[in-house]
C-alpha positions as CSV (number, residue, x, y, z in Angstrom):
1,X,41.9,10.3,-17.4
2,X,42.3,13.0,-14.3
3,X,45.6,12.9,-12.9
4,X,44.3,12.7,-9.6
5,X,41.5,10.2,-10.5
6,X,42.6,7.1,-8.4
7,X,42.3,3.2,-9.4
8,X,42.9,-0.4,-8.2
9,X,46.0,-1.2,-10.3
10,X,47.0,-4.5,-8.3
11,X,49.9,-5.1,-10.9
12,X,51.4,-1.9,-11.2
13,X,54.5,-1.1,-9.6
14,X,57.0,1.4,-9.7
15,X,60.4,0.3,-9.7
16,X,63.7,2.4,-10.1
17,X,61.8,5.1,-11.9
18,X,60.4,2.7,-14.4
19,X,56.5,1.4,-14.0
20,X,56.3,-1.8,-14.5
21,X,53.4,-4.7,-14.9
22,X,53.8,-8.3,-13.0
23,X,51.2,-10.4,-12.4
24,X,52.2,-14.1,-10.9
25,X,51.3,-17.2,-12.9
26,X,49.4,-19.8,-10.9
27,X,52.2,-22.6,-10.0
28,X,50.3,-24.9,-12.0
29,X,51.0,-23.3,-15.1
30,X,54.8,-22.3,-14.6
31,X,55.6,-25.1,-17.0
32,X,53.2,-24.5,-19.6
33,X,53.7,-20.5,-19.7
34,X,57.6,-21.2,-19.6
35,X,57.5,-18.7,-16.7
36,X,56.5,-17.8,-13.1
37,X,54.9,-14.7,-14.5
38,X,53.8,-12.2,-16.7
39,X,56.2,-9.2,-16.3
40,X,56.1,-6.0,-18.9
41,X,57.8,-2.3,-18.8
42,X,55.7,0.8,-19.2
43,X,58.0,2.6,-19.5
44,X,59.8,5.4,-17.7
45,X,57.0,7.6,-17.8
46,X,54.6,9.8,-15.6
47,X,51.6,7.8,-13.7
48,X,48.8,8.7,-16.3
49,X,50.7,7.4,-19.3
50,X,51.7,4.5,-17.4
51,X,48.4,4.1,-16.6
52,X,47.1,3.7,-19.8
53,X,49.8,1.4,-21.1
54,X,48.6,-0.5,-18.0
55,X,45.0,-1.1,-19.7
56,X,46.1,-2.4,-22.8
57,X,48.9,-5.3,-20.7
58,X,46.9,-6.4,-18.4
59,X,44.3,-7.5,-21.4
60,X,46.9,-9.2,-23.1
61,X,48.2,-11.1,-19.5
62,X,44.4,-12.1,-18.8
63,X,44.8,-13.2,-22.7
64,X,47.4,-15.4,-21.7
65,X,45.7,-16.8,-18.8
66,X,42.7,-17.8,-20.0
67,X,44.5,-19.5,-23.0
68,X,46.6,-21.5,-20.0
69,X,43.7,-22.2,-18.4
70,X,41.6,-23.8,-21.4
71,X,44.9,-25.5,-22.4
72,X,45.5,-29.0,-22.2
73,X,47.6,-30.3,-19.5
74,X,51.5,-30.9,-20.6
75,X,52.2,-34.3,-21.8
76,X,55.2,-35.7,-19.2
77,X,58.2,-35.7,-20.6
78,X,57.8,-32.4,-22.0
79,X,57.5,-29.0,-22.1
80,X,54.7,-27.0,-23.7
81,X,55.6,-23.1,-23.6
82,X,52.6,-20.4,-25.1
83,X,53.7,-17.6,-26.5
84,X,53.5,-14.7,-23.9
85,X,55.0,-12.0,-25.3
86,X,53.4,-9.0,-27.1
């Protein structure tokens, strides 16, 4: 990928040097994710490698939110966490 090739990365954010992926979780789901949202590290690295460590997370987060969203509802009384890391 051109270094000065530019895309939409809506979850990419650079943060003291470090890029980093964080995508909310709908509020709905909080419980059953066992978080407000899906946050990763690429890495202190330069934009194009970050870029394409992007790729490769944000499959595995829209992994995760289709698996909330075909999941059952929690049973009350409890709390059902998926497994959302790597």
């Amino acid at each position: 990928m051109a270094a000065s090739s530019r895309f939409a990365a809506r979850y990419l954010q650079l943060r003291t040097g470090m890029y980093v992926y964080r995508q909310a979780t709908l509020e709905r789901w909080h419980k059953l994710a066992g978080k407000r949202e899906f946050k990763e590290s690429l890495g202190p690295s330069d934009q194009e490698t970050a870029t394409v460590r992007y790729f490769a997370v944000h499959a595995r987060a829209e992994a995760l939110f289709q698996n909330l969203k075909m999941a059952s509802p929690p049973t009350p009384g409890t709390t059902h966490r998926l497994n959302c890391s790597r």
